[in-house]
KEKE-3310 file (N, C-alpha, C; in steps of 0.2 Angstrom, whole numbers, plus 5000, padded with zeros to 4 digits):
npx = (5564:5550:5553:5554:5558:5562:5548:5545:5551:5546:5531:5516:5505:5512:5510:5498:5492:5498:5493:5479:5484:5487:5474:5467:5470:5469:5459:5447:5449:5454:5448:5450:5464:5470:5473:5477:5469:5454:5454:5448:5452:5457:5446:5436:5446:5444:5427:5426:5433:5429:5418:5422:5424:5413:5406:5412:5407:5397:5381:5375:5374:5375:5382:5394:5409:5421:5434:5446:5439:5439:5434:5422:5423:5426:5416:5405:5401:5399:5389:5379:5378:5368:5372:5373:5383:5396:5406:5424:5434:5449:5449:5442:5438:5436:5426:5416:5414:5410:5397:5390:5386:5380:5366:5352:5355:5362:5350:5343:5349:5357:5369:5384:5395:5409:5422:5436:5452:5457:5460:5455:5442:5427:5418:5405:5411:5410:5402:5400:5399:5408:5425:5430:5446:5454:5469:5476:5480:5497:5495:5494:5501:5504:5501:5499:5494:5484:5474:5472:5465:5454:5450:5442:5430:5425:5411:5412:5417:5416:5422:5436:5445:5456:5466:5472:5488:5507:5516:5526:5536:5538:5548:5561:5574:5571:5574:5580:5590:5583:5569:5573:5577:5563:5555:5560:5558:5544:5540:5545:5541:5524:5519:5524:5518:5503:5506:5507:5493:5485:5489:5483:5472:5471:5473:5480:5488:5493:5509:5511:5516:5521:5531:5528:5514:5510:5517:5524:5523:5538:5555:5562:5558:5548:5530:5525:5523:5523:5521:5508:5503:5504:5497:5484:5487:5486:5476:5466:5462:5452:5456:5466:5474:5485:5484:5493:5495:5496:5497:5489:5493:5490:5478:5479:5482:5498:5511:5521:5515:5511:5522:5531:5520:5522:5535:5536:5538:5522:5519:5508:5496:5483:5475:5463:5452:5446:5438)
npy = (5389:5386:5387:5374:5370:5386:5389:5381:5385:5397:5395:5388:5395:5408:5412:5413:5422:5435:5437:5440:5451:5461:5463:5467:5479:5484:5482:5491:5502:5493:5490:5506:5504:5497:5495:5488:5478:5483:5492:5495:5489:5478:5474:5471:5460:5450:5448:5441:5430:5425:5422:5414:5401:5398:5394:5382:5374:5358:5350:5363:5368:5379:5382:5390:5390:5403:5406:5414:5428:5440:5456:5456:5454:5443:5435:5443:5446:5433:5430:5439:5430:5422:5414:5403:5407:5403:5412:5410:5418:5423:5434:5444:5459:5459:5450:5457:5468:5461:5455:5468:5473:5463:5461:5458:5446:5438:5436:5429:5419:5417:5418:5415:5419:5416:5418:5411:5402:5393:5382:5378:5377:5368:5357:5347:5334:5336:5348:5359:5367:5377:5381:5396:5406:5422:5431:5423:5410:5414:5418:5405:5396:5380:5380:5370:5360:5366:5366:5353:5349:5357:5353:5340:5346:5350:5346:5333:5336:5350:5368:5374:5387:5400:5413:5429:5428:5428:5424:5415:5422:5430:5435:5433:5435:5446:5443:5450:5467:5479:5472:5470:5485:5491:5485:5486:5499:5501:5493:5500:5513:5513:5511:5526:5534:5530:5535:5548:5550:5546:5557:5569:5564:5567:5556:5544:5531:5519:5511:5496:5477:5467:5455:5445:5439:5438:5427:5419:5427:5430:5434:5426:5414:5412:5410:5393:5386:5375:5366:5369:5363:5349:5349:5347:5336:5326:5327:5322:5331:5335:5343:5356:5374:5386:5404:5416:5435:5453:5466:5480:5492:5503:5518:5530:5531:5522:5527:5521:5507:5500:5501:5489:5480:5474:5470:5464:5449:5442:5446:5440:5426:5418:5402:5390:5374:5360:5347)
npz = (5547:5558:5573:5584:5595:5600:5603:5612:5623:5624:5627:5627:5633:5638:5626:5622:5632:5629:5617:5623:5630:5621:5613:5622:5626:5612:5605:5607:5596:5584:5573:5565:5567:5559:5542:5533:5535:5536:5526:5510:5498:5502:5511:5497:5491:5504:5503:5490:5492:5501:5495:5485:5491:5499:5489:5484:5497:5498:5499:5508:5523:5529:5542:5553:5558:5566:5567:5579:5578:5583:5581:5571:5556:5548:5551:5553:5538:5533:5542:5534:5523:5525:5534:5550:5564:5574:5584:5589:5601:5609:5614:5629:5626:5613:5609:5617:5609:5598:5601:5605:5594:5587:5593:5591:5583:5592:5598:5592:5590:5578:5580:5591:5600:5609:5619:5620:5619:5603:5604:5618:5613:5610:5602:5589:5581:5563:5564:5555:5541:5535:5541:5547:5547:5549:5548:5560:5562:5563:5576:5584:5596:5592:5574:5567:5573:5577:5564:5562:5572:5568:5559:5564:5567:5556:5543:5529:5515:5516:5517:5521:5526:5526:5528:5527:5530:5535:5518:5509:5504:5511:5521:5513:5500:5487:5470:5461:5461:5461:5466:5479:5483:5480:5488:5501:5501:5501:5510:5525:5523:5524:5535:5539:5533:5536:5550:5546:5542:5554:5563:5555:5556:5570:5581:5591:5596:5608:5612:5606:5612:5599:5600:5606:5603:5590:5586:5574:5566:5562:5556:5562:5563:5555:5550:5542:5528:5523:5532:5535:5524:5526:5535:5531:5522:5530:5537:5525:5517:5501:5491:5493:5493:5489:5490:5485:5489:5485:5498:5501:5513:5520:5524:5519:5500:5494:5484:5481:5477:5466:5459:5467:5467:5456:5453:5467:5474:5480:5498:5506:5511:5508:5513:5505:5509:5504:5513)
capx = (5557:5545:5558:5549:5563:5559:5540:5543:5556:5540:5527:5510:5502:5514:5509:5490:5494:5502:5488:5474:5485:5489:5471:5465:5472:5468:5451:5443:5453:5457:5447:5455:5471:5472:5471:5480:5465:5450:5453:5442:5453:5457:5439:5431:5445:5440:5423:5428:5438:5425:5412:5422:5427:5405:5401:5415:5404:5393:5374:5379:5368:5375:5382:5400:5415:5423:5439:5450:5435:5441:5427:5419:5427:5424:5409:5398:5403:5397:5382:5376:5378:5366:5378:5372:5390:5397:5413:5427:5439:5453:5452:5437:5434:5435:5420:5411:5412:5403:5392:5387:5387:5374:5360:5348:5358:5361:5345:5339:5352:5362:5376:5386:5401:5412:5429:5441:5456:5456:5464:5450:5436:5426:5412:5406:5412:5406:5396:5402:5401:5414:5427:5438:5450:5458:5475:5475:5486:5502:5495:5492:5505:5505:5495:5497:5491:5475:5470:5470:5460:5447:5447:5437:5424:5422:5407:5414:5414:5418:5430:5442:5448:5462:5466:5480:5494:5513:5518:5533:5540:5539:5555:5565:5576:5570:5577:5583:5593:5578:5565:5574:5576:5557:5552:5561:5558:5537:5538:5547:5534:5518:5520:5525:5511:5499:5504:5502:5487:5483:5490:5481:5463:5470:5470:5485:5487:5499:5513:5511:5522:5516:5533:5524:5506:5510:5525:5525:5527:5546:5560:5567:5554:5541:5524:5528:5517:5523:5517:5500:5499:5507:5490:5479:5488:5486:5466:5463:5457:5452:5460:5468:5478:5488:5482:5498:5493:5498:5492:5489:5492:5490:5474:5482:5487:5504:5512:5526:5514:5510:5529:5529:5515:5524:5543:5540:5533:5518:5519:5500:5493:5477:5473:5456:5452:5441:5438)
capy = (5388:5388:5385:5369:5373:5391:5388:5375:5389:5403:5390:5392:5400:5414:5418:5415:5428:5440:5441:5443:5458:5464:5464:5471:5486:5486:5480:5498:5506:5489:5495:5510:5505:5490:5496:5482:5472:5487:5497:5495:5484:5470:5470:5467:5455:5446:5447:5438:5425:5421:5420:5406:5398:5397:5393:5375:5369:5356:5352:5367:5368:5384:5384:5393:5392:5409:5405:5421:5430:5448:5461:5452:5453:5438:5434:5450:5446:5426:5433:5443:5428:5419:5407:5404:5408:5402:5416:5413:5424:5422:5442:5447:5464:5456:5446:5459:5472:5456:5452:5471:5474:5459:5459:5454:5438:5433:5433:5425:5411:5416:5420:5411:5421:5412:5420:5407:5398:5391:5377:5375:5376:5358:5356:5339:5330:5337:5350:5364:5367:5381:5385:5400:5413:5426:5433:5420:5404:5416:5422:5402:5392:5376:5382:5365:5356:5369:5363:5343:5349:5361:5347:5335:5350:5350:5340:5330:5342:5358:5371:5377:5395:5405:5421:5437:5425:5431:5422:5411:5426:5438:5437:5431:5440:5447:5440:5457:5472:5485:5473:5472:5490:5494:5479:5488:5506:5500:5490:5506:5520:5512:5515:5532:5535:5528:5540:5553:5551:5546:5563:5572:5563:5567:5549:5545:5525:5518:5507:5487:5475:5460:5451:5435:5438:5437:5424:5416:5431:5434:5431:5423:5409:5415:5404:5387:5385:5366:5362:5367:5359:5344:5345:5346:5332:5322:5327:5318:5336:5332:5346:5361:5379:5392:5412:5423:5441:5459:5469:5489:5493:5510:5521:5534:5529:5525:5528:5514:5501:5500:5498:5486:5476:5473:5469:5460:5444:5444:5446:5438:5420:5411:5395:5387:5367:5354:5340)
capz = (5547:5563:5580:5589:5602:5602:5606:5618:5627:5626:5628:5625:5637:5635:5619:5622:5635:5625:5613:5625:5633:5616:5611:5628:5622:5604:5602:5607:5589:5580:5564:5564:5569:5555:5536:5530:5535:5536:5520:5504:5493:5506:5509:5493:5489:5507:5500:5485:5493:5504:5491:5482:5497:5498:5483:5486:5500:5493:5504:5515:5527:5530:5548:5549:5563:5563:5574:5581:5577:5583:5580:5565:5548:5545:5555:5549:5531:5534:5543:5528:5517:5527:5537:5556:5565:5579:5581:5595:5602:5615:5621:5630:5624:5605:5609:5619:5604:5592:5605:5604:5585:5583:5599:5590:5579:5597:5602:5586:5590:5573:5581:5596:5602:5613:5622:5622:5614:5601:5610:5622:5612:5609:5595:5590:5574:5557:5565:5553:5534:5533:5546:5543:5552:5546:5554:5566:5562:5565:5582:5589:5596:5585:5570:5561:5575:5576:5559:5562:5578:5569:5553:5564:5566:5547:5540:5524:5507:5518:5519:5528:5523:5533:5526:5527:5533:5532:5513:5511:5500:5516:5524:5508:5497:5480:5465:5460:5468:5461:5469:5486:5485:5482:5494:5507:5504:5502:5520:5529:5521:5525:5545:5541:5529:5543:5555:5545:5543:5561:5566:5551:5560:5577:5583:5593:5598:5612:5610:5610:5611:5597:5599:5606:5602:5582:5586:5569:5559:5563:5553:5566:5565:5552:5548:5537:5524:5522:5539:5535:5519:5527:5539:5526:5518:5536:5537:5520:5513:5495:5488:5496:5486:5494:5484:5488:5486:5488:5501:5504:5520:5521:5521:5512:5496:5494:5476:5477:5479:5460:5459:5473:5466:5448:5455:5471:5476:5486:5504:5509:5510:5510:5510:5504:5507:5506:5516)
cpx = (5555:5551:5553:5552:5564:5553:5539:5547:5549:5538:5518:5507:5504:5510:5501:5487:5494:5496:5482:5476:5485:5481:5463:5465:5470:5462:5448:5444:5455:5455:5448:5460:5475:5469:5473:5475:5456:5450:5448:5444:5455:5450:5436:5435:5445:5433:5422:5430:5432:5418:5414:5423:5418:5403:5404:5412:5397:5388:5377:5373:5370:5377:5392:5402:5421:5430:5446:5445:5436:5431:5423:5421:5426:5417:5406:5399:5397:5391:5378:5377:5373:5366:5372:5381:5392:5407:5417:5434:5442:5450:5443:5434:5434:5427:5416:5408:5408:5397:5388:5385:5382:5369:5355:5349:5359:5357:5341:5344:5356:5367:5377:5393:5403:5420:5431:5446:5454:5457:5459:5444:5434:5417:5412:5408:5410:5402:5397:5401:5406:5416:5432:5441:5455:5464:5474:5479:5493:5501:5494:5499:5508:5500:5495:5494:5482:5473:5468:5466:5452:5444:5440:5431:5420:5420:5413:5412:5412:5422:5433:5444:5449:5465:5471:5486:5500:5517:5525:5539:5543:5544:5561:5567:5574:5576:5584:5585:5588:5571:5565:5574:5568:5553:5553:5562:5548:5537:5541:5541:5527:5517:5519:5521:5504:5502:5504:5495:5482:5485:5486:5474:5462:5470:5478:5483:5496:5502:5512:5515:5519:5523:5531:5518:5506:5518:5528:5526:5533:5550:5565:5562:5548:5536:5529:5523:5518:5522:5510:5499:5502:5500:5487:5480:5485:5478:5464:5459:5457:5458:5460:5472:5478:5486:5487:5495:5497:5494:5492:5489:5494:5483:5474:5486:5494:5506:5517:5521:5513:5517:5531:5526:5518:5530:5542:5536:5530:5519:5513:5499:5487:5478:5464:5456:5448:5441:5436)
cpy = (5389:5384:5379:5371:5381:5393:5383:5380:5394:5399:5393:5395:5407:5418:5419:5422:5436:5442:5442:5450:5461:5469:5468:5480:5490:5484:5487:5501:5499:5489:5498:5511:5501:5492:5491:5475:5474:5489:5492:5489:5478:5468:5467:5460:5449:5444:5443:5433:5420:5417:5415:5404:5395:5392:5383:5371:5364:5352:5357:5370:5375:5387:5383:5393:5398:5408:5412:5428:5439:5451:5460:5452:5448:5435:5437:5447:5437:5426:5437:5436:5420:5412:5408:5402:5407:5406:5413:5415:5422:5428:5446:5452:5465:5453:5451:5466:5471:5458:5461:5474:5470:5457:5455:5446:5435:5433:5428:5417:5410:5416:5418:5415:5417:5414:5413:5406:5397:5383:5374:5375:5368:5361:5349:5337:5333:5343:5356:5362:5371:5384:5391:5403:5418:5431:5431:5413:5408:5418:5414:5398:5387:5376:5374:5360:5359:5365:5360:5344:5351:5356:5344:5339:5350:5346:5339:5335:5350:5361:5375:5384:5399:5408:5427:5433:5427:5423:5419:5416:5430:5441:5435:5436:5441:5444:5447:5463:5477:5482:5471:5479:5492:5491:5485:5495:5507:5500:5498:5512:5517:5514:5521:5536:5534:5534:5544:5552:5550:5552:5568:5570:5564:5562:5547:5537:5522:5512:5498:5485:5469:5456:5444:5435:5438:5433:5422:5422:5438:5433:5427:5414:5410:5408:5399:5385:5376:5364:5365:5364:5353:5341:5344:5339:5325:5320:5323:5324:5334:5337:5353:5368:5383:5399:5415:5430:5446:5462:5476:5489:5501:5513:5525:5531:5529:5524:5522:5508:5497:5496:5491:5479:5472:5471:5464:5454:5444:5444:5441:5431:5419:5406:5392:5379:5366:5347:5333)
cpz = (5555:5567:5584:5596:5605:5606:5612:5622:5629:5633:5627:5628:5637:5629:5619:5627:5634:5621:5617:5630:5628:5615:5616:5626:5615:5602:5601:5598:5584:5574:5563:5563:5561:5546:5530:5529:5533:5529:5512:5499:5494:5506:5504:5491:5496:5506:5495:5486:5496:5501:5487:5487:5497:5496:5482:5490:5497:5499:5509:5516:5532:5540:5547:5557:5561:5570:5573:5578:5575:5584:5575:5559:5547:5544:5550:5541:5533:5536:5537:5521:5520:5532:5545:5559:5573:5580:5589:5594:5608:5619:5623:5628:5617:5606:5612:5613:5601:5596:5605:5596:5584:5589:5597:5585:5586:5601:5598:5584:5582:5571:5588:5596:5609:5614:5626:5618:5610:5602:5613:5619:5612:5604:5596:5583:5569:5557:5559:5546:5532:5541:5543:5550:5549:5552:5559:5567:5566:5572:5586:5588:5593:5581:5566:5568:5579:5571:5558:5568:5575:5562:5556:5564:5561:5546:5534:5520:5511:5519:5521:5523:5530:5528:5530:5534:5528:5524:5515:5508:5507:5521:5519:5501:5489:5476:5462:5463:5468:5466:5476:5488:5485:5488:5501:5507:5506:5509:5524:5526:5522:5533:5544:5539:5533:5548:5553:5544:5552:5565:5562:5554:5568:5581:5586:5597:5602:5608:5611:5605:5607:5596:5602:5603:5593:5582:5581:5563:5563:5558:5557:5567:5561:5550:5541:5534:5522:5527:5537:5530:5521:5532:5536:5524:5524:5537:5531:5516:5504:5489:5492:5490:5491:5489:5488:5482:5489:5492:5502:5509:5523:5520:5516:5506:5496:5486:5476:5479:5474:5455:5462:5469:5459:5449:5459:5471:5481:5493:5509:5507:5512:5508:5509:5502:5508:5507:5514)
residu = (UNK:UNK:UNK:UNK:UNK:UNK:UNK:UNK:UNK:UNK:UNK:UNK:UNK:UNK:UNK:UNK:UNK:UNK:UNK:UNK:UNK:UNK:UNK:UNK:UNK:UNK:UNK:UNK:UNK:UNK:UNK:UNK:UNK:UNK:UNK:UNK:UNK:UNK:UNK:UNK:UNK:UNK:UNK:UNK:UNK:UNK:UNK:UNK:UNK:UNK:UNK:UNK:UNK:UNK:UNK:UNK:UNK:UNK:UNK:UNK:UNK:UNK:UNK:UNK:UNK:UNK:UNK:UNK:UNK:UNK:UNK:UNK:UNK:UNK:UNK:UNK:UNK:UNK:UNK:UNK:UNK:UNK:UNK:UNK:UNK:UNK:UNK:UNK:UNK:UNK:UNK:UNK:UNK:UNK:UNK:UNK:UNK:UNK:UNK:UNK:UNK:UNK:UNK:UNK:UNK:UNK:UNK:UNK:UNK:UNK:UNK:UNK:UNK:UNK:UNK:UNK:UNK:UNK:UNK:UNK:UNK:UNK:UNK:UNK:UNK:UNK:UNK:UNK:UNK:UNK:UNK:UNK:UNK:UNK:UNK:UNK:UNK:UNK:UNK:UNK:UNK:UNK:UNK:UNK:UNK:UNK:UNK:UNK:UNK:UNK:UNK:UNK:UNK:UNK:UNK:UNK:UNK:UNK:UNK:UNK:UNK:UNK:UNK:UNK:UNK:UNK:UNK:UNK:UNK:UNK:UNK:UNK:UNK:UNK:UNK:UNK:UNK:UNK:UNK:UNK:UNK:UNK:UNK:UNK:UNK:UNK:UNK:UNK:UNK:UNK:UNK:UNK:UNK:UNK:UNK:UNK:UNK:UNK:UNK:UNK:UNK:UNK:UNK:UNK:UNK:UNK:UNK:UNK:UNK:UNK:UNK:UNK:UNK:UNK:UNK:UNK:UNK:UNK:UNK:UNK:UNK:UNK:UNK:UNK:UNK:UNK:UNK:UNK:UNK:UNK:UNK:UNK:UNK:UNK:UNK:UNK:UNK:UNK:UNK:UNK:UNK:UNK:UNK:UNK:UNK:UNK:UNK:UNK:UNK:UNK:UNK:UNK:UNK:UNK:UNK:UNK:UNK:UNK:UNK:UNK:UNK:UNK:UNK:UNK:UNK:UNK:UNK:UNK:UNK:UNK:UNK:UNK:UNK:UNK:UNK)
# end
């Protein structure tokens, strides 16, 4: 499970580092580069997730913390469902692409973009009906002690939803020899199916380094779904549920994913709780 001794050898700052070099670089292409997250069947069911996740908040007075925001995915989606949205981001060219996508929500004060940690933000008590983040636990240092921080944010009967985090299956060996074989001939042909198509649209992306800026999802220390439920349990959330999923991570169809999807155990976690 997660190295405390590991993380304390980085340390944080490193990795908050890491991912605002990382995302320096890949914000310009990060919805082209990212089909795992952009493509049509992750979105409707993040469309889906979020709409129950909604429909569990009870007086919601419709103001939403959209934390590691990136270039909107959550945001835009939360915007369109009437939310007012305060999104932040560590990486400066993450926020300044929202912050151009929505001129008028932030002149209309229905959107607050704000480059920071998540670390350093500050809110007051309760102020929020729904916080979410999606691929963003595995990028912060101590993700279980973000969630006892971003708790106090949450009014009472609000929920917390984090979205396309590494599954406790995702570095653990199939049950059987056919579904470690398709596991691992899946995971190595999605990359390679991604550049062809990235060469097929002419689209050529340089190299980055995401072994610190995605610390948590390694095998050498990969996310620990009992320390988040262990904060949940510490917030007093009334009730919390882990949804493991599979996910396509490829534009171009791939044909063993069908296989894939029937043999292995999911790869993908959400969480959705209430306070």
């Amino acid at each position: 499970m997660g190295s405390e001794t590991d993380l304390h050898d980085v340390g944080s700052r490193q990795i908050h580092e890491a991912n605002i070099e990382v995302h320096r670089f890949e914000a310009v292409y990060y919805e082209l580069f990212h089909p795992e997250v952009f493509g049509k069947q992750e979105q409707r069911r993040i469309n889906s997730m979020l709409g129950t996740a909604d429909s569990l908040v009870r007086d919601n007075g419709k103001k939403a913390l959209d934390v590691g925001a990136g270039t909107g995915n959550l945001t835009d989606k939360l915007l369109s469902m009437g939310y007012n949205v305060t999104a932040v981001d560590i990486s400066p060219e993450m926020c300044q692409i929202l912050r151009k996508k929505h001129k008028q929500l932030l002149e209309a004060k229905k959107l607050i973009v704000i480059n920071s940690s998540v670390e350093d933000a500050q809110f007051m008590r309760g102020e929020f009906d729904i916080v979410t983040g999606y691929s963003v636990l595995h990028h912060l240092p101590d993700y279980a002690n973000a969630i006892e921080m971003l708790s106090v944010w949450l009014k009472k009967n609000g929920i917390m939803y984090f979205d396309h985090e590494p599954s406790p299956f995702y570095w653990k060996k199939e049950l059987t020899t056919l579904a470690n074989f398709v596991k691992d001939i899946y995971f190595h042909s999605n990359p390679l199916i991604n550049s062809l198509h990235f060469r097929i649209i002419g689209v050529e992306f340089p190299s980055l380094d995401y072994s610190l800026s995605d610390y948590w999802h390694k095998k050498e220390h990969p996310l620990d779904h009992g320390k988040i439920e262990k904060a949940f349990v510490k917030e007093n959330f009334d009730f919390f549920r882990r949804i493991d999923y599979h996910l396509k991570a490829t534009w171009i169809f791939n044909p063993l994913f069908p296989l894939y999807k029937h043999v292995c155990s999911p790869e993908m976690s959400c969480w959705i709780a209430r306070k």
